[in-house]
C-alpha positions in Angstrom: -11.4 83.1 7.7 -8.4 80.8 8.3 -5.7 80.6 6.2 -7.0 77.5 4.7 -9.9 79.4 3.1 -12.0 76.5 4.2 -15.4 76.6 6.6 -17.0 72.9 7.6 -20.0 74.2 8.9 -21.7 71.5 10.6 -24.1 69.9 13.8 -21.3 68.0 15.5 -23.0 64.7 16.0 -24.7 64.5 12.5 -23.6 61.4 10.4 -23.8 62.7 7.3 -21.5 66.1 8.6 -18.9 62.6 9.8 -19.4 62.0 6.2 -18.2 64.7 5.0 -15.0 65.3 7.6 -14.0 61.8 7.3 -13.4 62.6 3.6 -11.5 66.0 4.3 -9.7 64.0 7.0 -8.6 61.1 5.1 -7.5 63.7 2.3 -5.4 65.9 4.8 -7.2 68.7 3.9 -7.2 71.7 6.3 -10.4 73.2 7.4 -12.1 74.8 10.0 -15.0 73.2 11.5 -18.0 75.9 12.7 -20.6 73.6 14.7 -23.8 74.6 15.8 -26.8 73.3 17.2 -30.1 72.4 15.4 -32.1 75.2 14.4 -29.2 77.8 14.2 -27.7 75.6 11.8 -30.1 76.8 9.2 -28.7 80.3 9.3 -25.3 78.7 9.7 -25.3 76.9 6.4 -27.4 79.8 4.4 -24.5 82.4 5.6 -21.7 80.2 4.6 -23.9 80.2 0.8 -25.6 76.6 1.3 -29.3 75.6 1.7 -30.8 74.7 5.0 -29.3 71.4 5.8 -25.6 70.9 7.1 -22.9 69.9 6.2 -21.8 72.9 4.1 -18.3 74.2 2.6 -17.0 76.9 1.7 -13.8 77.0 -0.1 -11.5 79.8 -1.9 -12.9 77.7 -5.1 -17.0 77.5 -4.0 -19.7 76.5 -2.1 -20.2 72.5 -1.9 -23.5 72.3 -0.3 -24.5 68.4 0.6 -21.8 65.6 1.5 -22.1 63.9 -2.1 -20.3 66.9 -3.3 -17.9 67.5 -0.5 -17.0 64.1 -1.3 -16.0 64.9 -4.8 -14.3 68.2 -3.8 -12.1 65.8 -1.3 -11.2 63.3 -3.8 -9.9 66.1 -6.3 -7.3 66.9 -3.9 -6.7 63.2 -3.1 -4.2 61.1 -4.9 -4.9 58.9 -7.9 -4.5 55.2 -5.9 -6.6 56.5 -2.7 -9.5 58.2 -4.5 -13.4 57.2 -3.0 -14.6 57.1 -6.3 -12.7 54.4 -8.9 -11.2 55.8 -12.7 -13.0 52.6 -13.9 -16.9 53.8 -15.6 -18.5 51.0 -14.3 -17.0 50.5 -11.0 -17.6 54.0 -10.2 -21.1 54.3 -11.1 -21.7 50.6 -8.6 -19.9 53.2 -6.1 -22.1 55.6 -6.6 -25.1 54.3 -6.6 -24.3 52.6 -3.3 -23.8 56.3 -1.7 -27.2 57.6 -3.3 -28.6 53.9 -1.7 -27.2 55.2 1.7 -28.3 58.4 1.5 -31.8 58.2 0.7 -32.4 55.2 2.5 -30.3 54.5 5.7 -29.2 58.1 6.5 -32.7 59.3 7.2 -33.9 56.2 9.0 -31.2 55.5 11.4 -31.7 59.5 12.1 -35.0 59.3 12.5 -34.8 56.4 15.1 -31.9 57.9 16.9 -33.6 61.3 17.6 -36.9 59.4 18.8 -34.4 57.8 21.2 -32.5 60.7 22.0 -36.0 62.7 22.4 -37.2 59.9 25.3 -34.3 61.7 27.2 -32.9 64.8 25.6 -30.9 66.3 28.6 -29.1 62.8 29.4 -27.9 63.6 25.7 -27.2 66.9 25.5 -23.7 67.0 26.3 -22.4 65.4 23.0 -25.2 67.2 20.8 -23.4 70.4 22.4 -19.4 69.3 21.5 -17.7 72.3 20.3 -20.6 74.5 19.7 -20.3 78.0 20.6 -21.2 79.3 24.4 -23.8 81.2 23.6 -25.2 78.0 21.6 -24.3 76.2 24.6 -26.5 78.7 27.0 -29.6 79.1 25.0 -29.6 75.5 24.1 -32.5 74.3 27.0 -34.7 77.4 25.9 -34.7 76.6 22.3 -35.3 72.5 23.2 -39.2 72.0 22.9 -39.6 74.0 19.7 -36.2 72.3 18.4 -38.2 68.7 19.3 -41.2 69.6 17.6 -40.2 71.1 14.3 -37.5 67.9 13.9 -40.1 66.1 14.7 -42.6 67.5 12.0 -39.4 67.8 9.7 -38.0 64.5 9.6 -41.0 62.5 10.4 -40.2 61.7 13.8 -43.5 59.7 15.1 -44.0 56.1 16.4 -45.2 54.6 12.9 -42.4 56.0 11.1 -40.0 55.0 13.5 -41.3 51.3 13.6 -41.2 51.6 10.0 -37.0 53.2 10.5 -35.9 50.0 12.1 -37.8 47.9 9.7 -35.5 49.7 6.7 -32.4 50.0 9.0 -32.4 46.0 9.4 -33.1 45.9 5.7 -30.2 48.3 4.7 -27.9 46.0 6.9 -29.0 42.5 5.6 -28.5 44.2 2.2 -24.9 45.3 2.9 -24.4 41.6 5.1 -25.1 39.5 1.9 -23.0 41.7 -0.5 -20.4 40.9 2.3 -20.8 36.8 2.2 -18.8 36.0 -0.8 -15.3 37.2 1.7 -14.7 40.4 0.1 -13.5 43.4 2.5 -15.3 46.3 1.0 -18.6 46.9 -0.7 -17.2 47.6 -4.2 -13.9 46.5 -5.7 -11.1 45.6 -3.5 -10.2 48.6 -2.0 -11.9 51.3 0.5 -14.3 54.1 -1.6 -17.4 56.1 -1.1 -19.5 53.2 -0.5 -17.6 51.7 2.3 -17.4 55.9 4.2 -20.8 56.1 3.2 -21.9 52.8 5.1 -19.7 53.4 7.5 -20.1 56.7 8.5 -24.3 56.6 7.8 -24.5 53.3 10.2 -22.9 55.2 13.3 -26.5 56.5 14.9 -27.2 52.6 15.0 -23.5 51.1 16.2 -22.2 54.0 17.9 -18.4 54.2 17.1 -16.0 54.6 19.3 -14.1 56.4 16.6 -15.7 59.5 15.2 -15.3 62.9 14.7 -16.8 64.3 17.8 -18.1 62.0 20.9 -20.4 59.8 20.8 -22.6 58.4 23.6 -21.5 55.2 24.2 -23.8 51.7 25.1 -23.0 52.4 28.8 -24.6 55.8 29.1 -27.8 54.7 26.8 -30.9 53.7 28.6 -31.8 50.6 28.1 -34.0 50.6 24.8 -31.5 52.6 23.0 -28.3 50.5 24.1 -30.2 47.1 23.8 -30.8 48.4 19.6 -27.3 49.2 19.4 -25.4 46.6 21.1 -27.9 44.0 18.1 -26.8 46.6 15.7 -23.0 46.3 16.4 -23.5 42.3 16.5 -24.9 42.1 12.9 -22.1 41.6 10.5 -23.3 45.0 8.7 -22.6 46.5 12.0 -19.3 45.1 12.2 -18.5 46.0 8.7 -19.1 49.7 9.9 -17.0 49.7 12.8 -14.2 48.0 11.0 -14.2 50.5 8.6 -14.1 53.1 11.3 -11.5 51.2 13.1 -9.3 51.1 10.1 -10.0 53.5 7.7 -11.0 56.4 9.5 -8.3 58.7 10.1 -7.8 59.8 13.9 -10.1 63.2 14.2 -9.2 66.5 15.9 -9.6 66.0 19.1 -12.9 67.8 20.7 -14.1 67.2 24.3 -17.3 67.4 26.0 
């Protein structure tokens, strides 16, 4: 274990593992990031003491299982006048129940449209899915494919219905976020960057693709066509734009890992 005392286990391109090392970024903490692919993550995050889904923690003070909580754990070590989640009751609970919004809603749908994208083609896309991972990972990766398709596919509802039904919510999510925008103000809640705003932000990239993120993401030039045509209107909506800004401004420059 590193000095640090801290494990990120993760699956690199996961937006709700950016979640969670956007927070530990922006609050200078030190970790180590393990990344695996999908499948061995389960026995990635149950050794490190979490419950089958990544991101996972594990600190000299606990386990924080889920990015909600890694959240929380980052803003305890994060100064008073920076913190994602406001002093103010009522503020914080509007902040909050825009990151439970995001969650529940937006997190799983954009996923679930971007791996029936990523599925059309999954060897085009295997190179960023595979970022960091260890060799072995790295080597087994094309035998473990198929099955890895079809229990992701039976896990997260990956199937032409729900997918139609994915964009329909997606669209919803950002006209949602695009009319709490109108009035002029900069971020979702209050007038400074919190949990809602990283939350959007970083729960929005499978549909805008941002440059800026914590591992490499394909970009609209090496998308076939559906999948670039759905990103390139995602990045023009003003939601979309809202997410990239916030990438663009607020996200703190990430370790750099190459292909």
């Amino acid at each position: 274990m590193p000095s640090s005392g801290r494990i990120l286990v993760t699956i690199p391109i996961s937006h709700f593992c950016e979640k969670a090392r956007w927070a530990l970024d922006r609050a200078a903490i030190e970790y180590t990031e393990q990344r695996h692919i999908q499948l061995v993550h389960l026995a990635a995050a149950k050794r490190a003491g979490g419950g089958k889904s990544v991101p996972v923690l594990r600190t000299a003070e606990g386990v924080f299982d889920e990015s909600p909580a890694i959240l929380a754990y980052a803003d305890e070590h994060t100064p008073a006048e920076r913190r994602l989640y406001p002093a103010d009751g009522a503020e914080s609970a509007e902040v909050v129940a825009l990151e439970r919004r995001f969650d529940t809603v937006l997190g799983p749908e954009g996923r679930r449209w971007l791996y029936d994208q990523v599925f059309t083609d999954a060897r085009r896309y295997a190179p960023w899915n595979l970022t960091g991972v260890p060799a072995w990972e790295r080597r087994m990766f094309p035998f473990v494919l198929a099955p890895a398709k079809l229990v992701i596919r039976r896990s997260l509802g990956v199937n032409d219905d729900a997918v139609r039904t994915a964009i329909v919510r997606v669209d919803t999510e950002f006209d949602a976020v695009a009319e709490r925008l109108s009035d002029g103000r900069r971020y979702l809640a209050g007038d400074r960057f919190s949990a809602a705003d990283l939350t959007f932000a970083a729960l929005a990239a499978p549909c805008v693709a941002p440059p800026v993120y914590g591992t490499p993401l394909p970009q609209p030039a090496d998308m076939h066509d559906e999948m670039r045509d759905a990103v390139l209107r995602w990045r023009a909506h003003p939601a979309g734009a809202f997410a990239l800004r916030m990438f663009a401004e607020e996200r703190p420059a990430p370790k750099v890992t190459t292909l």
